[in-house]
N, C-alpha and C positions, 0 to 999 in steps of 0.2 A: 618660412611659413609664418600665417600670422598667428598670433598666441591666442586663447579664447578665455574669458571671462563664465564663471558659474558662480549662479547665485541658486543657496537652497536654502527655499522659505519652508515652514510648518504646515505639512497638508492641510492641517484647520484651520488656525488662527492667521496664518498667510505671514507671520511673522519673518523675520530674517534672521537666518540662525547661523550663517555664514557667507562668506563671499571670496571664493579662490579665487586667484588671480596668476595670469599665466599660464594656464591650462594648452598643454599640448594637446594639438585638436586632435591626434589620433588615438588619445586618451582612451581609454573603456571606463565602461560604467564600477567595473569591480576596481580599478586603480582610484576613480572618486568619491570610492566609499572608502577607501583607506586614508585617504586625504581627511575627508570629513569625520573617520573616527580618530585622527590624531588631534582634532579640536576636541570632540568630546567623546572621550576613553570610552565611557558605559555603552557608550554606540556602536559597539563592534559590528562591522559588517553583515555577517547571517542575522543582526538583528534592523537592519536597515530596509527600506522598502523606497525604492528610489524610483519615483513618478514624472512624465511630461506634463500631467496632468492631476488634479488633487484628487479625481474620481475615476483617474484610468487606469489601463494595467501596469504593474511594477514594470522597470526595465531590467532586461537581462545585464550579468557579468560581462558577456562578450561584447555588447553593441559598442557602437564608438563614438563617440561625441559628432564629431562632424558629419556621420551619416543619420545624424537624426535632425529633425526637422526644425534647427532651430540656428540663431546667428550668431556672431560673434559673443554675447551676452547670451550666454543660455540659463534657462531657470527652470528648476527642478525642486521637483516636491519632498518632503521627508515624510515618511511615517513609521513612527516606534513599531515593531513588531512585537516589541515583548521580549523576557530571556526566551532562548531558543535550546534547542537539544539535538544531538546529528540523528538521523532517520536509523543508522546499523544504531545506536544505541537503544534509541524507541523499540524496532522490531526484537533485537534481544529480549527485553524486559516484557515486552507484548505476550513474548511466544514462551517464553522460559515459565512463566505465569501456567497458563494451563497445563504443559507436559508434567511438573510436580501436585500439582492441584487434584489433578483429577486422580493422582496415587494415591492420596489421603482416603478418597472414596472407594480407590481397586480395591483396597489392603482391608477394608470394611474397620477403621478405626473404630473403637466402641463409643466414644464422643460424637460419631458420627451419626450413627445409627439405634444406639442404646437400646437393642433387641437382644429378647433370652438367648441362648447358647443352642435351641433348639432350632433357631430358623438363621443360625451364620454357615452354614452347609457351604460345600464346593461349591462354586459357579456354574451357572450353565455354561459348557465351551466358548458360544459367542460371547459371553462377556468378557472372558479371555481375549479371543480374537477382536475383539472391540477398543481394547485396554493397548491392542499391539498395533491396530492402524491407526489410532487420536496418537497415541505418542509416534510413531512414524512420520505421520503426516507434520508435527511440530518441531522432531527433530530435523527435517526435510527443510522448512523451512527455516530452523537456525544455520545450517550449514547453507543454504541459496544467502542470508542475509551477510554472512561474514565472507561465502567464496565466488556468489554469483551477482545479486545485485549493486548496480551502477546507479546512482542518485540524479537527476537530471536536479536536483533542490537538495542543498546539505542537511538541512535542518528543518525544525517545525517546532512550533510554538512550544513550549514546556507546561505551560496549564493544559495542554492535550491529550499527554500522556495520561494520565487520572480518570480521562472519559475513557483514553483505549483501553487501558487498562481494565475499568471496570466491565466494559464491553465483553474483553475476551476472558478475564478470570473468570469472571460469574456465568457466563454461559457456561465455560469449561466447568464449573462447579453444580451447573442445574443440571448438564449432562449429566457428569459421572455419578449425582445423587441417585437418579432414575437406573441409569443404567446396572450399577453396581449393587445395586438393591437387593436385600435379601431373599423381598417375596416378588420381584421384576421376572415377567412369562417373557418366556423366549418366540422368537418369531413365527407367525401362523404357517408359514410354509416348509418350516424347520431348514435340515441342510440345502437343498437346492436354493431358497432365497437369500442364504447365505452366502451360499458360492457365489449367485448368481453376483449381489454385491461386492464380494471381494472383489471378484474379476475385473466388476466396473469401476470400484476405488481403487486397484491398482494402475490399468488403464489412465483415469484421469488422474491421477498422480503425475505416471510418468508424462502425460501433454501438457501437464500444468509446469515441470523442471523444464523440458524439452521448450516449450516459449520462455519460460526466465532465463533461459541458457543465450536463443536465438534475439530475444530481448538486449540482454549484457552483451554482446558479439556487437549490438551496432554501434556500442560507445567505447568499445575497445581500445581506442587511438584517446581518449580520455575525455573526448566530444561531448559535448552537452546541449549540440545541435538537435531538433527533433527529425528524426529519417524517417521514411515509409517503411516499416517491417513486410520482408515479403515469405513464403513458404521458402523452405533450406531443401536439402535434402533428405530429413526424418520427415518419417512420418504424419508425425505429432504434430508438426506445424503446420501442414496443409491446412488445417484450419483455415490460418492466414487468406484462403482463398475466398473465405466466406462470412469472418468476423474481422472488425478490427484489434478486437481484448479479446482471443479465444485463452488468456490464462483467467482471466475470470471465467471463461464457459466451463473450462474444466473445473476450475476451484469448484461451482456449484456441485456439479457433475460429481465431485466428489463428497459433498453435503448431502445431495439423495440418495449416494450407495451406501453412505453411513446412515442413512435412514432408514432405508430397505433393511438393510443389514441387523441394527436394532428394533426396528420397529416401535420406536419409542418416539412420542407427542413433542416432547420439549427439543428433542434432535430435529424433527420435522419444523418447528417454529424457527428453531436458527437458522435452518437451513434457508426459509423463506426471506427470513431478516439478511440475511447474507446476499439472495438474489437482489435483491429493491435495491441494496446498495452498490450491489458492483453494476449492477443496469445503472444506476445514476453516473456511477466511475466512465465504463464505460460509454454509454452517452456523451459525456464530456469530452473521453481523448477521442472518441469519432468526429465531431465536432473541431474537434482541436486540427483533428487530418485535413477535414476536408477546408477549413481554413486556408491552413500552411500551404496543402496541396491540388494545385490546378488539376494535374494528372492522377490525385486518387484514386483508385478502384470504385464506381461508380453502386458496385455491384455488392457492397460489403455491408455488414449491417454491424451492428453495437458490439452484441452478445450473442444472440440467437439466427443461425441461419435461415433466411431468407423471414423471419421474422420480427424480429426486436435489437 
């Protein structure tokens, strides 16, 4: 075979920052990034952003040199990403964040609240019951981060963290303010719109595990390929017949029955901030299907059946 030449100049300044030589054409893109960080160490690979083009998409680990579109002298773009952080780290720290946070507020800390002795009375039950599905729902997600999700991207920027962060603390913390509150009125409809919300937070709980489960199942073999998710067996996933991210459908799903459930203003406003963004998420990997997939399901929408 014949050997191939790689030059990689600086996304911006178009500078030459290296020039390998000899390059086995059936090379991959993640073996030329270990080449390229044995010239310069700080450049560790999840911090590298390797381009055909200075304004196009990164290339993936897997491609190969010779199946991309270019000649014996290929040239490829660098761009610093920045230090990086693995994603199970991120979502640790994301989610560990509010399951203690919002204890500070169950427990009615006196720093927290600095009210007489007359109005730290028992809880209404639902606050009880409220205090057992926010923490459920986060321990739920710690254990998905460390026993179910699969990463299709190892890392993400480390100045990121500090937005996520302040995202989920401080809601976590606007919540349990309100919620936990000494003089906080329990819900207009008392026990029935309570039940009624457990039943539906529990529900979209289990469809929201049930897609991260059916999700992790399609990279199994350790694939980092994108696949079409189709409905399994449960239930839970049929979904799939009608969205393309029905675990964001339920994630919300599970923000309005904690809202029903408390009947509280600042739970209602996350919850909305929550939909705009997973519509956005979602949007994109539909977007991303109908790309990749000639034979996508024509018939599936973002988030919302037969809507959005």
């Amino acid at each position: 075979f014949v050997s191939s030449q790689v030059e990689i100049l600086d996304w911006e300044t178009k500078k030459q920052l290296c020039f390998l030589d000899k390059v086995e054409p059936n090379a991959t893109i993640r073996e030329i990034r270990l080449m390229f960080h044995k010239l310069y160490p700080r450049w560790y690979p999840a911090r590298q952003s390797i381009k055909l083009d200075p304004k196009g998409k990164a290339l993936r680990d897997e491609e190969i040199l010779q199946h991309l579109p270019v000649g014996t002298t290929a040239t490829l773009y660098f761009k610093d990403l920045g230090p990086q952080i693995g994603w199970t780290t991120v979502f640790l720290i994301e989610y560990t964040g509010p399951l203690f946070i919002y204890f500070v507020f169950y427990f009615r800390m006196n720093f927290v609240y600095g009210l007489d002795e007359r109005f730290t009375s028992s809880p209404h039950p639902v606050v009880n019951l409220a205090c057992i599905c926010h923490s459920f729902h986060y321990i739920k997600r710690l254990i998905e981060t460390v026993f179910v999700h699969r990463f299709s991207r190892g890392t993400m920027p480390l100045r990121n963290i500090v937005k996520n962060c302040l995202y989920y603390w401080g809601f976590a913390a606007w919540l349990a303010y309100y919620i936990n509150h000494p003089l906080y009125t329990p819900p207009s409809y008392g026990k029935k719109q309570i039940n009624f919300a457990v039943i539906m937070f529990l529900l979209c709980e289990a469809g929201n595990f049930s897609i991260h489960v059916a999700l992790s199942d399609l990279r199994r073999n350790g694939s980092k390929t994108c696949k079409i998710p189709y409905p399994t067996k449960n239930p839970f996933t049929w979904l799939f017949f009608f969205v393309s991210c029905p675990n964001y459908t339920y994630e919300v799903g599970t923000w309005i029955s904690f809202t029903i459930m408390t009947q509280c203003v600042p739970v209602g406003l996350f919850t909305l901030l929550c939909f705009i963004q997973m519509t956005v998420w979602a949007k994109d990997k539909h977007c991303t299907y109908l790309r990749e997939f000639k034979d996508y399901p024509s018939h599936r929408m973002p988030i919302i059946p037969f809507l959005l």
